[in-house]
N, C-alpha and C positions, 0 to 999 in steps of 0.2 A: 738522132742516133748515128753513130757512127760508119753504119753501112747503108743507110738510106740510098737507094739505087741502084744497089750494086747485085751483081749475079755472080753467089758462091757454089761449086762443086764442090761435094765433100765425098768421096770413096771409103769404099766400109765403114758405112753410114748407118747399118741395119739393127747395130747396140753397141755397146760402152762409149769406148772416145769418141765413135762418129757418131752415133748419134748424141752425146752431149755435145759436140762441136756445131753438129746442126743449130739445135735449140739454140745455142749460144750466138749465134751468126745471125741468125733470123730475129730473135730477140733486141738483136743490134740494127735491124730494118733492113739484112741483108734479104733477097729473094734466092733460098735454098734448091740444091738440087740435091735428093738423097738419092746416091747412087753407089747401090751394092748386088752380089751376083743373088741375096737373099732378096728377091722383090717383095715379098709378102714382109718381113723383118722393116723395109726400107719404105713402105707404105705404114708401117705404123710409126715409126719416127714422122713422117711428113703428118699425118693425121693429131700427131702430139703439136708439131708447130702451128697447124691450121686451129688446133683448139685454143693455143697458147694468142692467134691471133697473127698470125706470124702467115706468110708465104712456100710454099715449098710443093716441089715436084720428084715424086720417086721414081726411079732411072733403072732399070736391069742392066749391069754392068759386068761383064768379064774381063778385066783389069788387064788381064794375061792375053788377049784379044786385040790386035791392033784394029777391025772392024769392028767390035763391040764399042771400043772406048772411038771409035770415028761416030758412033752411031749417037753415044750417050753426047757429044760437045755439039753436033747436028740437032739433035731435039732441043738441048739446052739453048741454043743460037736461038731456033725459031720463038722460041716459046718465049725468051726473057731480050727480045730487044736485040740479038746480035749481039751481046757481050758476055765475056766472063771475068771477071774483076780478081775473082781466087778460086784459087786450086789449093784444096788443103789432101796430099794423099795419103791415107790412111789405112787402105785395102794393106791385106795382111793375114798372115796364116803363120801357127806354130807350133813345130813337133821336138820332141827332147828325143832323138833318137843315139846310140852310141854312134862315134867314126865309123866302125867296124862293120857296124851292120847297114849303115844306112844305105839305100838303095840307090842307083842314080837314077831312076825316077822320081825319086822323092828328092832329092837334090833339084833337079831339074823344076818340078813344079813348084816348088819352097823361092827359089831365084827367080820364076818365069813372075809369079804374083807378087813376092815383097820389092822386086828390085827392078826388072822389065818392066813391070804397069806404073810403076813411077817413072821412067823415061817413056813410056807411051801416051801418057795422059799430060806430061808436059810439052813433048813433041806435038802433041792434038791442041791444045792454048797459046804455044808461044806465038805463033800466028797472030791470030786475034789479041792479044796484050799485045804484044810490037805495034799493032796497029792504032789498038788507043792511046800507045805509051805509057801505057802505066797496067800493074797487075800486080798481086801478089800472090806467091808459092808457098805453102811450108807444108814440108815432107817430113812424116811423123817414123822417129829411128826406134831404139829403143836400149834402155838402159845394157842392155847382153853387148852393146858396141865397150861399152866400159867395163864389165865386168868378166870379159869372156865368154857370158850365156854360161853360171854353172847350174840352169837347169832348160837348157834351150841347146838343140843341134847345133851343128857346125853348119848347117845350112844355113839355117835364120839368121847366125850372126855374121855368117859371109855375105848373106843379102840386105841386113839393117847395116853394115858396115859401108856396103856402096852404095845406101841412101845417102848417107854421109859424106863418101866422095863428089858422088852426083849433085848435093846440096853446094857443095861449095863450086866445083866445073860450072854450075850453073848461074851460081852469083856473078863471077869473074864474066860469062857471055852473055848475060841479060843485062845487069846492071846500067849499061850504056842506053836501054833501050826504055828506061825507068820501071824495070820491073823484078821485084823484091822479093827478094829468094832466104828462106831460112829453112833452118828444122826444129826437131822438139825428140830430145830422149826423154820418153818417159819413164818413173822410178815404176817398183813394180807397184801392180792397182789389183783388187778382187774382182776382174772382168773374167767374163766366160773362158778365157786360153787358161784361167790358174784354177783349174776344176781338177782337183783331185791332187791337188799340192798337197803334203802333208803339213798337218796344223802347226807339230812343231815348226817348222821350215817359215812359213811366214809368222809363228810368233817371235823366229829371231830376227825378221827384215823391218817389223814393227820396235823391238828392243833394240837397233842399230842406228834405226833411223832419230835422229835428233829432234825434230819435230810429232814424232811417238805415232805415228801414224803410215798407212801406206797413202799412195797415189791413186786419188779419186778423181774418173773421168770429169768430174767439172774443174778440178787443177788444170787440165788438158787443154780444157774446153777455153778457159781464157787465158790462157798466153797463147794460143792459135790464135784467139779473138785478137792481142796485143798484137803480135807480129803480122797480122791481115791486114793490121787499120792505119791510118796513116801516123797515127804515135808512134811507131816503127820505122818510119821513112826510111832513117839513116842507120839501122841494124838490118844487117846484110851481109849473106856469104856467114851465121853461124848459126851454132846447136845450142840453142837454150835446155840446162839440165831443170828435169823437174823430180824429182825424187827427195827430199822431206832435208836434204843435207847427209843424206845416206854415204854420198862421196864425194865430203867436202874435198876440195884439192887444199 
């Protein structure tokens, strides 16, 4: 299997992409770390991969937390050998609020979790990959960097937009050090954040889409699997779209 040995982190891990990224990883022989600030959520994803036969440890994690996320790569060190082989981050939070009204608090914690916990959690690994030379990143965007977000803040897509920057800054000063940096827009999916979407509204994103369907977290789950593994070696520094041909260019 293509990750036999290897120690994957996956962040917001507790349902949809992260935990189908888990299964998917683990599935692959990788030994899983679920780690979300829902422990109970991220205990039943690991208990799915333990049943599945698979490896994995659930992690309480505050993304937005420069201690918490020291604490989650310290347990993951002790527990799996002193390595972590990938960082897939995925933590993430999303409100549709107007300009106008939106708060800066709520700005504040929308950019501290989608966009701060991704330069925290890769600041907390690039250590440890430097030191084996080899590692792989992919930081999960989201289709609102393309579309403008027309049912997502101006928050979220100012913080899924500098995952995007930060994926590529980070290709250009790891790559020397053999450590393999991408992302993943995903198109939209029937995960828990599109609760209360009107039905119209996704039966036109399903009627757009050319493949007649939306984005199901197991789409997700293996092109993170692609870009983790070494069939990826030399895809580096971009954003793999997943969304059905929704925007073809």
């Amino acid at each position: 299997m293509e990750f036999d040995g290897q120690t994957a982190i996956v962040t917001g891990s507790a349902r949809g992409f992260g935990r189908a990224i888990c299964c998917r990883l683990a599935r692959g022989g990788a030994r899983v770390v679920v780690a979300d600030i829902n422990l109970p959520g991220a205990e039943e994803t690991a208990s799915l991969i333990a049943k599945d036969g698979g490896q994995a440890m659930a992690v309480r994690v505050d993304v937005a937390s420069a201690s918490s996320v020291d604490s989650l790569v310290k347990t993951t060190l002790a527990r799996f050998d002193g390595r972590v082989d990938v960082l897939v981050n995925n933590a993430g939070i999303w409100t549709n609020v107007p300009t106008e009204e939106l708060a800066e608090e709520e700005w504040d914690r929308m950019v501290a979790v989608n966009m701060k916990g991704v330069f925290l959690c890769c600041k907390a690994v690039i250590p440890i990959m430097k030191r084996q030379r080899r590692g792989h990143i992919v930081n999960i965007a989201s289709i609102a960097v393309r579309t403008g977000g027309a049912f997502a803040g101006i928050h979220y897509v100012a913080s899924k937009g500098g995952v995007l920057a930060m994926t590529k800054k980070l290709a250009k000063e790891l790559g020397p050090h053999g450590i393999v940096v991408n992302g993943v827009n995903p198109g939209t999916s029937p995960t828990e954040m599109m609760v209360g979407w009107p039905q119209e509204i996704l039966d036109g994103i399903v009627k757009n889409t050319p493949l007649g369907r939306m984005c199901q977290p197991e789409d997700i789950a293996d092109t993170v699997a692609f870009l983790a593994s070494d069939a990826a070696r030399f895809v580096h520094g971009e954003t793999v779209e997943v969304n059905g041909g929704l925007l073809c260019d």
